[in-house]
C-alpha positions in Angstrom: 91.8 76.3 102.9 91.4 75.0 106.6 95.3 75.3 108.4 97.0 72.7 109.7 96.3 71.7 112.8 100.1 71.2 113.9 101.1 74.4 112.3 102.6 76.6 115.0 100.6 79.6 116.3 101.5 82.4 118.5 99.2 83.3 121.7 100.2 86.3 124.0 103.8 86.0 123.7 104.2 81.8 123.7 104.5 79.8 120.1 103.0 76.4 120.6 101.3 73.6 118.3 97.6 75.2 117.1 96.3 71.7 118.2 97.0 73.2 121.9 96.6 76.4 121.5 94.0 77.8 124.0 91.8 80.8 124.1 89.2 81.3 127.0 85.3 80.8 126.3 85.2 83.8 127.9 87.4 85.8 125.5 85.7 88.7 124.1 86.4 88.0 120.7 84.6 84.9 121.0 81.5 85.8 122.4 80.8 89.3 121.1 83.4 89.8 118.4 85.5 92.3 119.9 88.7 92.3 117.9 90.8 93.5 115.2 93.0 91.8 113.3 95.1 92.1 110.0 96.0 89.5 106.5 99.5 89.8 105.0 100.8 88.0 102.3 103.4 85.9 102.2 106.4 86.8 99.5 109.7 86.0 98.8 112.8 88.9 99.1 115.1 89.2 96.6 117.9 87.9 99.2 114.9 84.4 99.4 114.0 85.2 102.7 110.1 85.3 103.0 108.5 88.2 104.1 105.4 89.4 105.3 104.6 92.2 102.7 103.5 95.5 103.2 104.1 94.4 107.2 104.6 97.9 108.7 101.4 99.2 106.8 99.6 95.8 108.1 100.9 97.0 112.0 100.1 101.0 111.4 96.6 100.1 109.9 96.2 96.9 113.7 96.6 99.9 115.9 94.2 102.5 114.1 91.6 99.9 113.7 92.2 98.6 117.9 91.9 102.4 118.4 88.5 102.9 116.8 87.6 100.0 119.3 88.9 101.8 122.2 91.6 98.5 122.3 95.1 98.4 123.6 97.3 96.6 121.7 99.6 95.4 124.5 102.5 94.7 122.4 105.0 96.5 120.7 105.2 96.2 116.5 108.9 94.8 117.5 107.4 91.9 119.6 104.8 91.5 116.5 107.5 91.5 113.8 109.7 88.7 115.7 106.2 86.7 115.7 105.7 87.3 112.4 109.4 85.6 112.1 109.1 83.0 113.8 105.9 81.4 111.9 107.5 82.5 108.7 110.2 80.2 109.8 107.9 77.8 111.3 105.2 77.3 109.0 107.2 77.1 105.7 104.5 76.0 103.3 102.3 78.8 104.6 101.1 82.2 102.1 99.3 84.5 104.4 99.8 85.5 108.0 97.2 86.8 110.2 97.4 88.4 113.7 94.5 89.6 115.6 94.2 91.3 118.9 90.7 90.5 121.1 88.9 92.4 123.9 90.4 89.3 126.0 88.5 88.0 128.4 85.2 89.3 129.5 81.7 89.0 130.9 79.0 87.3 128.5 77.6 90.8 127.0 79.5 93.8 125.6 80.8 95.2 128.3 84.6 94.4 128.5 86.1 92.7 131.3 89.8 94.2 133.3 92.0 91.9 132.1 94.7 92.3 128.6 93.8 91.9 125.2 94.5 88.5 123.6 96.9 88.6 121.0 97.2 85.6 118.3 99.8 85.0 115.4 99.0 82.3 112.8 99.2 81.4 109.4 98.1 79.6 106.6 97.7 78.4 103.0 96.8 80.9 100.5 93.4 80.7 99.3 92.6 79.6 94.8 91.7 82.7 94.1 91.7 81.6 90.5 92.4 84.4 87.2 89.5 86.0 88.0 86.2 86.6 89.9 82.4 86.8 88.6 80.6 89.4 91.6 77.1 90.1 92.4 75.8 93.3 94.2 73.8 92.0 97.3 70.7 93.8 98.6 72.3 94.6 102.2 74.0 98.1 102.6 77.4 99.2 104.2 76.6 101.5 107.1 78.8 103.9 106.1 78.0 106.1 109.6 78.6 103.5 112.0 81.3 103.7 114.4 83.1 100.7 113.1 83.0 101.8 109.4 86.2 101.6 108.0 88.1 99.4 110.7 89.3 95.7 110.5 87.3 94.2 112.9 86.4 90.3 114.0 83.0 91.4 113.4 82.6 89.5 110.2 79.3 87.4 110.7 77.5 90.6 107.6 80.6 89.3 105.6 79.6 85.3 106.1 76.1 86.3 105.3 76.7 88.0 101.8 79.6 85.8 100.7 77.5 83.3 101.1 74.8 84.9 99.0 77.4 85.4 96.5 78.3 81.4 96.3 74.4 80.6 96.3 74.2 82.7 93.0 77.0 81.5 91.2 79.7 84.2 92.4 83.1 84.5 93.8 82.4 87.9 96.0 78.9 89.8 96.9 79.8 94.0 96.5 77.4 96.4 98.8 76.7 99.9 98.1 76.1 101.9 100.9 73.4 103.7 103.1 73.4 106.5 100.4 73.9 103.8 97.6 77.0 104.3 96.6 79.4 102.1 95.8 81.2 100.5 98.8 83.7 97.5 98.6 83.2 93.7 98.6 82.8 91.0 101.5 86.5 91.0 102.1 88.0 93.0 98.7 88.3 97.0 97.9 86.1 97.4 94.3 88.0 99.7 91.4 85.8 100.5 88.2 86.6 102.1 84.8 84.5 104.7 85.0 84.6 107.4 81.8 87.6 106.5 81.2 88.9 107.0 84.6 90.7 104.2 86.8 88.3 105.0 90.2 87.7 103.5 93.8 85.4 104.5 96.4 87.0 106.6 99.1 86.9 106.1 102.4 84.0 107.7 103.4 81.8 106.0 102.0 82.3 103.5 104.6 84.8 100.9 102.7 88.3 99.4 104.5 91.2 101.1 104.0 93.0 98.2 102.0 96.2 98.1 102.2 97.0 97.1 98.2 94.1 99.5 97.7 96.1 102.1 99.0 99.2 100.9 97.2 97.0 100.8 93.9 96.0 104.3 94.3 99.9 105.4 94.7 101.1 103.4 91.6 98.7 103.0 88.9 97.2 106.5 88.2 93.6 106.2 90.4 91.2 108.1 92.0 89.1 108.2 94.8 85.2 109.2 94.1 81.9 108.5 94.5 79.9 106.4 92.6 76.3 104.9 92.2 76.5 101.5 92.7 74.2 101.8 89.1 77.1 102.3 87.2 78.2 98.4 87.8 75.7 98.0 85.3 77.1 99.6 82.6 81.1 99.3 83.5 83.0 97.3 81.0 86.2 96.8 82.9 87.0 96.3 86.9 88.9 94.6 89.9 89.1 93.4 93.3 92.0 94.2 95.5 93.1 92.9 98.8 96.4 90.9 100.8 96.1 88.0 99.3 94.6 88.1 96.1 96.9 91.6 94.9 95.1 92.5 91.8 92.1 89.9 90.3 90.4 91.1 87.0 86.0 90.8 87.1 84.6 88.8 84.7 81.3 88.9 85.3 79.0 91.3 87.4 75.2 90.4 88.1 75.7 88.1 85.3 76.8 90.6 82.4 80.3 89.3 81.4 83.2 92.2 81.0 85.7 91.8 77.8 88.5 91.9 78.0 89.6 90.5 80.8 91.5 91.6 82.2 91.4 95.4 80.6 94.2 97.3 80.1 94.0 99.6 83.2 93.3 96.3 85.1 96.3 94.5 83.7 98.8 97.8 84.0 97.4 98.1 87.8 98.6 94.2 87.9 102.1 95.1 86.2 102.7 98.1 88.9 101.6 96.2 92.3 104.0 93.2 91.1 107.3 95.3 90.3 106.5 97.0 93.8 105.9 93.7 95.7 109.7 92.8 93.7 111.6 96.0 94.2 110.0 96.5 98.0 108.4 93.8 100.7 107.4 96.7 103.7 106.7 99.4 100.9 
């Protein structure tokens, strides 16, 4: 969904209409990609104030992924929370929230420039993710070495590339193994598999973002990080994508071979967990 152009934004400290919202030409995000940023959902407390969830996980995970970049992030997660408030309060028909911190602006190559980061605050209507997702595994690998593996960057043009493959074939998401072919993650989702009977996610090292309902998956529904051949998607008869904004969506379909049920029963007890926690606990 494209936002509203008079939705409010925040940029470096001001809130102002996104219709006037201005970010140099010269920023570094813009002309190398040189940022980080982070996708909470929007929820509703128990008291009916809406909430960014999993917010202080959201801020921890901005500052290890700016450091990875060698990139300050000028403000304090205080400053960011009242932000976060004040689109909540803003932008009431909004169900995500995204902030994202740039190299600022810069000279036209990847060298950065002296000047302070940029730091943006917006939101925006939730994507259809629909019941559930048909994937495809896409040729391209996840360079699970590179010095950027793991962090939330702007750097998303691989994504566009394979989520676009994806569509072309019929698909909802494109899943990359990676150098070693293993299995990795998804263009912007965290992949868990039924494998042997065992609820299991790739870990970490083999080059995959640390998701944040990934993470919360893995503390509340019994899984287990481990490598896998991406070959096993071939055989797998039950599976799901994580991520901010789409919690827990069953797969119905990978390369074409359909999975049934859907969703499974680890799949749909995953589901159960993530929603009582997302009840009982916005900034779990």
């Amino acid at each position: 969904m494209t936002p509203d152009r008079d939705a409010l934004v925040w940029v470096d400290g001001a809130v102002v209409p996104a219709s006037q919202a201005a970010v140099s030409p010269f920023d570094h995000g813009v002309t190398v990609g040189d940022g980080v940023f982070e996708t909470a959902k929007v929820v509703t407390d128990r008291d009916g104030v809406r909430q960014a969830f999993a917010l202080g996980r959201h801020l921890a995970r901005l500052r290890r992924s700016a450091a990875g970049l060698g990139l300050d992030v000028p403000v304090d997660d205080e400053t960011l929370r009242r932000a976060v408030r004040a689109l909540l309060d803003a932008n009431p028909d909004d169900g995500r929230l995204r902030i994202t911190v740039t190299g600022g602006h810069g000279p036209l190559g990847s060298g950065r420039g002296e000047g302070p980061p940029t730091v943006l605050v917006a939101s925006a209507p939730v994507p259809a993710w629909g019941g559930s997702a048909a994937v495809v595994t896409v040729p391209w690998r996840r360079n699970e070495h590179s010095p950027v593996a793991g962090l939330k960057t702007t750097s998303y043009a691989e994504n566009v590339v394979a989520l676009r493959a994806a569509h072309d074939a019929g698909a909802d998401e494109a899943i990359f193994a990676n150098t070693a072919g293993m299995l990795c993650e998804g263009t912007g989702s965290n992949i868990f598999v039924v494998h042997e009977g065992e609820l299991v996610t790739p870990p970490l090292s083999a080059g995959c973002l640390a998701g944040i309902v990934r993470e919360l998956v893995l503390e509340v529904a019994g899984a287990t990080e481990r490598d896998l051949p991406i070959e096993v998607l071939a055989d797998v008869t039950e599976a799901f994508l994580t991520s901010s904004t789409r919690d827990v969506q069953p797969i119905d379909t990978i390369d074409g071979r359909a999975l049934t049920p859907v969703p499974g029963a680890r799949t749909a007890d995953a589901a159960a967990a993530l929603a009582a926690l997302e009840a009982a606990d916005v900034d779990p």
